[in-house]
C-alpha positions as CSV (number, residue, x, y, z in Angstrom):
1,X,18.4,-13.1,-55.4
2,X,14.7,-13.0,-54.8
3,X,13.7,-9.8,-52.2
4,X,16.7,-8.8,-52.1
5,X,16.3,-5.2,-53.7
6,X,15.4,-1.9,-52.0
7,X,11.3,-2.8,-52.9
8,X,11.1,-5.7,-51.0
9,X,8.1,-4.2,-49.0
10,X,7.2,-7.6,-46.5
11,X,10.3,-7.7,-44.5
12,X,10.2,-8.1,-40.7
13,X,7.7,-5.7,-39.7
14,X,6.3,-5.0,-42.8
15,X,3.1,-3.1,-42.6
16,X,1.3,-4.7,-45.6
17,X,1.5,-8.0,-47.4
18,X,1.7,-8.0,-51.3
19,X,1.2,-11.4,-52.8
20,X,3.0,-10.9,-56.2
21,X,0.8,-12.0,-59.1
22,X,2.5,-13.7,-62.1
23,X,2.6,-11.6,-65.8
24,X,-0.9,-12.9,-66.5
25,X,-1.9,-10.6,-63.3
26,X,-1.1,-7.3,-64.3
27,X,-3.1,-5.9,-60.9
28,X,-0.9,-7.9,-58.9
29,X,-3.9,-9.2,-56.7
30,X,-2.7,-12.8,-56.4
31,X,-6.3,-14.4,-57.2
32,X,-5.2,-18.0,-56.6
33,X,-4.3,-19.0,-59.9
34,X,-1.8,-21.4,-61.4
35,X,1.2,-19.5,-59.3
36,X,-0.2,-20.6,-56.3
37,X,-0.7,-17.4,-54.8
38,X,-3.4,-17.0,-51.6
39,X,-6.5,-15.7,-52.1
40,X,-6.2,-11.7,-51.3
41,X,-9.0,-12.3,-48.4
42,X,-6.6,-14.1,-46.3
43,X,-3.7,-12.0,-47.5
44,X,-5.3,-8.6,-45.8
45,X,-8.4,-8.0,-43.5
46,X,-9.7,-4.2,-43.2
47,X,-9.5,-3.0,-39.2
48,X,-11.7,-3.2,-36.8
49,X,-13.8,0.6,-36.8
50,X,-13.0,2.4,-33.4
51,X,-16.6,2.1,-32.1
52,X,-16.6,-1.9,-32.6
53,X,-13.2,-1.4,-30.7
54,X,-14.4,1.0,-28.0
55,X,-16.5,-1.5,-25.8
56,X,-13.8,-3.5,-25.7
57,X,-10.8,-0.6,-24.4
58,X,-13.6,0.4,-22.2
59,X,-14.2,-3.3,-20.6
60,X,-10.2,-3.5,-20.3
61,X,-9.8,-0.4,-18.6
62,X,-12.4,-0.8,-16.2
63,X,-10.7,-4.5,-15.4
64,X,-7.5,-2.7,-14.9
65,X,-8.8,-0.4,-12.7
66,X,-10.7,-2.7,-10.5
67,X,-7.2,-4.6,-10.5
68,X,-5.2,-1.8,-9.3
69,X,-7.7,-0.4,-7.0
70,X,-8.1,-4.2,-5.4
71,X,-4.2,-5.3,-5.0
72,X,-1.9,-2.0,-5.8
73,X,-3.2,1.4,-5.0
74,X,-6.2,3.3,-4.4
75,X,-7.2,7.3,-4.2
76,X,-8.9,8.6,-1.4
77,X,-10.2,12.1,-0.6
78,X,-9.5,13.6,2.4
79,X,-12.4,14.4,4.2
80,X,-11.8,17.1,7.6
81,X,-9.6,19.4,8.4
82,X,-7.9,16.4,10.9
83,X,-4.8,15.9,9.0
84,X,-3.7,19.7,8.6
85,X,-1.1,20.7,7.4
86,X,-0.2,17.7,6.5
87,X,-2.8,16.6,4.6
88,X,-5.7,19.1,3.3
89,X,-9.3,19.0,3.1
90,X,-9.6,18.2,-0.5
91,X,-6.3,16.5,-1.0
92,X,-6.0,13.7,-2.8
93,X,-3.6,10.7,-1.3
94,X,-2.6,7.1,-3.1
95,X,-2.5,4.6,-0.5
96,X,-0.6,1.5,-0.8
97,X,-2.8,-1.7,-1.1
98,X,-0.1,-4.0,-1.9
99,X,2.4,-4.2,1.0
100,X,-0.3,-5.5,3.7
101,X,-1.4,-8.6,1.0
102,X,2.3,-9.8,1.7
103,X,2.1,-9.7,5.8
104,X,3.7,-6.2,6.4
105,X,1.9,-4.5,9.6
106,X,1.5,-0.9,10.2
107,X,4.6,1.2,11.8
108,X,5.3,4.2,13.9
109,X,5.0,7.1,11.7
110,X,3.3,6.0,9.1
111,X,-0.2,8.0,7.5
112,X,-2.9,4.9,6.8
113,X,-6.0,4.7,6.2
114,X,-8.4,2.2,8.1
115,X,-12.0,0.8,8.1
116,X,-14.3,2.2,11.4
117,X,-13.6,0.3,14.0
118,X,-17.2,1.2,15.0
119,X,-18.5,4.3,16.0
120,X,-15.7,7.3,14.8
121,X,-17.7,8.3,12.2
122,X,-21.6,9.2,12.4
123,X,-24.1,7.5,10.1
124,X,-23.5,7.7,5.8
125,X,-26.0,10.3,4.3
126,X,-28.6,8.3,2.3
127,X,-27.8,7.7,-1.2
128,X,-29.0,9.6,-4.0
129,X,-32.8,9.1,-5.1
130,X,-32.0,9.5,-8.2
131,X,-30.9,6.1,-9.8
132,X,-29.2,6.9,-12.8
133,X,-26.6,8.9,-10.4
134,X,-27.3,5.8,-7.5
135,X,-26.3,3.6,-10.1
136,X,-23.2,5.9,-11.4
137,X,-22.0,6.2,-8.0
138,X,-21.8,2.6,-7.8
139,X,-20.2,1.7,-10.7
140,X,-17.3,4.2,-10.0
141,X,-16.8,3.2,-6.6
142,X,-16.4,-0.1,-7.5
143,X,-13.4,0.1,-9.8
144,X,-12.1,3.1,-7.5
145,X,-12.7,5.8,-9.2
146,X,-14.3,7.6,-6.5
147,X,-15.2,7.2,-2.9
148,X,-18.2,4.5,-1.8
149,X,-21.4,5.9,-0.2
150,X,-21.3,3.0,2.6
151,X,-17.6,2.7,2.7
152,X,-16.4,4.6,6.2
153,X,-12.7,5.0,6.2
154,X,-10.5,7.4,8.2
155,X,-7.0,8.9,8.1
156,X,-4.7,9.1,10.8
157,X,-0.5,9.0,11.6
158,X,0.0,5.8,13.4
159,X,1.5,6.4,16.7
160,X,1.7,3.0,18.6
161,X,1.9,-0.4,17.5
162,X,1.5,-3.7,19.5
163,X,3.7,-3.9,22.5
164,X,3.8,-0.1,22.6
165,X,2.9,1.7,25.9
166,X,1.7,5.5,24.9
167,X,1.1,8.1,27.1
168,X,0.7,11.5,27.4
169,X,-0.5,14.3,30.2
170,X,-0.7,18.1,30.3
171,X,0.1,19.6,26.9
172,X,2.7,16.9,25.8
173,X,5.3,15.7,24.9
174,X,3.6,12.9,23.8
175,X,5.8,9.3,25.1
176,X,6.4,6.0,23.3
177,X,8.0,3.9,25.3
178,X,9.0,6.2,27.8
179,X,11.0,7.9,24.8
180,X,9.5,11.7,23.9
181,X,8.5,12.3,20.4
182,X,9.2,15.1,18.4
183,X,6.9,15.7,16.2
184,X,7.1,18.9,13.4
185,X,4.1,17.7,11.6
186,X,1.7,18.4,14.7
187,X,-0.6,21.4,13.0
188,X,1.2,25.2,14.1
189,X,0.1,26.3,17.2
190,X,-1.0,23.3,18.4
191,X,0.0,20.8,21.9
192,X,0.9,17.9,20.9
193,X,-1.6,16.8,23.6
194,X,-4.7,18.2,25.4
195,X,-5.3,18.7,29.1
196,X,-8.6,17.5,29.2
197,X,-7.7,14.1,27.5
198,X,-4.8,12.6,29.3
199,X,-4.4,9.0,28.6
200,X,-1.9,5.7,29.5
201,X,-2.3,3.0,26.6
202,X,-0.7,-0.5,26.1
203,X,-1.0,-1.2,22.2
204,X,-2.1,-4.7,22.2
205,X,-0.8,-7.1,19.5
206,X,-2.6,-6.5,16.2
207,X,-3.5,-3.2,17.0
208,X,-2.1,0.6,16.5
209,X,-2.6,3.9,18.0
210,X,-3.5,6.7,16.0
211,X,-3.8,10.6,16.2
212,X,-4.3,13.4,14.1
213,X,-1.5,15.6,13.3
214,X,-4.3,18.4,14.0
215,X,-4.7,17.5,17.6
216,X,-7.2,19.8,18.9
217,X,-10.0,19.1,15.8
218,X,-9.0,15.4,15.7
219,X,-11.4,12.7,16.8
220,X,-8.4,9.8,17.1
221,X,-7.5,7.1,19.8
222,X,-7.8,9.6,22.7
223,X,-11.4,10.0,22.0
224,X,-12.5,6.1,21.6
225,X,-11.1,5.3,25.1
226,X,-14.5,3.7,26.4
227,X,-15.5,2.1,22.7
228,X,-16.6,-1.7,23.1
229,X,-16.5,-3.6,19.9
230,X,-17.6,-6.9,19.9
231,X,-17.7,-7.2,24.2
232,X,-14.2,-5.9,24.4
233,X,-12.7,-2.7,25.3
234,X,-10.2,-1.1,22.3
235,X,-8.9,1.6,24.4
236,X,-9.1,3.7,21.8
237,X,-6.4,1.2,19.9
238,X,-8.0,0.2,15.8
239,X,-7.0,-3.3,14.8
240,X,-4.5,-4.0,11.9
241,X,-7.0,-5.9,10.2
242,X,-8.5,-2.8,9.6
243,X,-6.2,-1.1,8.1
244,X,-6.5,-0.3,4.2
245,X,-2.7,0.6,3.5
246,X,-0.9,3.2,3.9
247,X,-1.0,6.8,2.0
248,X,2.5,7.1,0.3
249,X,1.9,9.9,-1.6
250,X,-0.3,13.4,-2.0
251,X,-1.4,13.0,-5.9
252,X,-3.9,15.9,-6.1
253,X,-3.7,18.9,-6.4
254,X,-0.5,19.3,-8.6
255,X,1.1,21.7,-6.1
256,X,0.5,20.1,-2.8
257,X,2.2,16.7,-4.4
258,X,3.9,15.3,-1.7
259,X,6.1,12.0,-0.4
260,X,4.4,11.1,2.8
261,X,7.2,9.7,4.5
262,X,8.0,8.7,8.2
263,X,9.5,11.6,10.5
264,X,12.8,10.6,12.1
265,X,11.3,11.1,16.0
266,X,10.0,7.6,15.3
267,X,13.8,5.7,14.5
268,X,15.1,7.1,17.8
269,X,17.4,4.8,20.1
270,X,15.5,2.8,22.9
271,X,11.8,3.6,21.2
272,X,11.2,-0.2,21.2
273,X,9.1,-1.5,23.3
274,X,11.3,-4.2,25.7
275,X,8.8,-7.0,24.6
276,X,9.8,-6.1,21.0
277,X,13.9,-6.1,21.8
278,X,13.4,-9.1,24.7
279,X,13.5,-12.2,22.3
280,X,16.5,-11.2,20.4
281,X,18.3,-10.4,23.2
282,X,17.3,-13.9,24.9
283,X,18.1,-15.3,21.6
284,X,21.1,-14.0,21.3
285,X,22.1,-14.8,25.1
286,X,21.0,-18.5,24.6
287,X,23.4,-18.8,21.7
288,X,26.1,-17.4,23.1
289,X,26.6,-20.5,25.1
290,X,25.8,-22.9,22.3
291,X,28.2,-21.9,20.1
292,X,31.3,-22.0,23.0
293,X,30.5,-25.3,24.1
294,X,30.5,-26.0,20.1
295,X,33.8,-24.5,19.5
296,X,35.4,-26.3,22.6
297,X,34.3,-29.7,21.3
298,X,36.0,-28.7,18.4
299,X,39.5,-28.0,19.9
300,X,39.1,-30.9,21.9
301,X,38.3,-33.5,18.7
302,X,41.4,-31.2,16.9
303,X,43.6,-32.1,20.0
304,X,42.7,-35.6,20.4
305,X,43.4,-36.0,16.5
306,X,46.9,-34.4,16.9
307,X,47.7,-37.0,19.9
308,X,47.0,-39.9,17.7
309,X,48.5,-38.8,14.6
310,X,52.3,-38.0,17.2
311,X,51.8,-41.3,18.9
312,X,51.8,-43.2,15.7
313,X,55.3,-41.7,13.9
């Protein structure tokens, strides 16, 4: 049987075609003759060299890249000393890009990162004169491989969230809620708040409160009290729409790699704020009701069906 034998060399997978010339083709080239075999152009094409490939790998990547860096993830530097020890000056972090595409809004506890609201952050250094590096800059910022020149972003641990009332006087603690936080991550040595900037805040919806865990060299919420943006007062509060995502992860360096989860202080009982908890609880009291008068229809058609079926035997 035909290709049967243990030099059958096109099987499934076969790296290389041989079209099999008859006994008046002693090189075995198949050159289209009476057996019918295809011409050997068809039958084998030479590869591609890697620098006719290389544009293409190169355009793919930077596709990826600009994929990833759009919908999924994206690096960021940090900038300041505001995030210690948490975060470092010179860490890198992967934010997560993805979540807030589907709806999902900033919690308690959680590191993001966030456009200026306007005015946190003085004026972007002019870009380089040099326009082979103005031009480099560009490119890489683009597909996320490094920071924008007019991009401002900040990093901050989200405190608040709409509905929240946050507080805080003397040196802390500071109070979500009425409930106190404990909070480990605030930089060693430090109050959790300042004297000098005391403050009441009701989170409106949309919006979250943010501080530093470095709270006596962070610029956060407590300094923004008096910012208008666009004829309103923020109270110091950064609208979700802002937000970029939140940084799961410390990537860079190697031995600073870290999960950036949420500290427990933030899932304690009664931290909710009552305008959060009220409509369930309204729900829940509204159905209690419902389903009663529901179930005593019920026994009453159950009942009635019992009398009819005993008066008829």
């Amino acid at each position: 049987m035909a290709g049967s034998g243990p030099g059958d060399v096109d099987g499934v997978g076969g790296a290389q075609r041989y079209d099999a010339g008859g006994p008046g083709d002693p090189g075995g080239t198949g050159s289209g003759g009476p057996s019918g075999g295809e011409p050997a152009h068809a039958a084998e094409r030479a590869p591609r060299s890697f620098w006719k490939e290389l544009p293409l790998l190169v355009g793919i990547a930077l596709v990826l890249a600009l994929l990833i860096k759009t919908f999924l993830v994206q690096a960021f530097s940090i900038p300041s000393d505001s995030m210690n020890n948490t975060l470092l000056k010179g860490d890198r972090v992967l934010v997560d890009k993805l979540t807030p595409w589907f709806g999902s809004s900033p919690t308690r506890g959680e590191v993001v990162v966030f456009h200026d609201p306007g005015g946190w952050l003085p004026e972007n250094p002019p870009p380089s004169s040099n326009p082979v590096v103005r031009g480099l800059q560009k490119t890489l910022s683009f597909v996320g491989l490094m920071p924008s020149a007019e991009e401002k972003d900040l990093i901050k641990r989200v405190i608040g969230v709409g509905g929240d009332t946050v507080s805080c006087k003397g040196t802390g603690p500071v109070m979500v809620n009425g409930k106190p936080l404990n909070e480990p991550y605030v930089y060693p040595g430090n109050t959790p708040c300042s004297p000098d900037k005391p403050f009441t805040v009701h989170v409106p919806k949309g919006h979250i409160w943010v501080m530093g865990d470095h709270r006596q060299d962070s610029l956060d919420s407590r300094y923004h009290m008096d910012e208008v943006i666009d004829g309103k007062h923020t109270d110091g509060t950064v609208s979700n729409k802002q937000v970029v995502g939140r940084a799961i992860v410390v990537a860079w360096p190697i031995n600073r790699w870290d999960w950036l989860g949420i500290p427990g202080t933030f899932s304690q009982p009664g931290i909710n704020a009552a305008g959060t908890a009220g409509p369930a609880a309204v729900g829940l009291a509204g159905a209690v009701p419902l389903v009663m008068l529901r179930r005593r229809r019920l026994l009453r058609r159950h009942e009635a069906a019992g009398a009819s079926e005993g008066a008829e035997s």
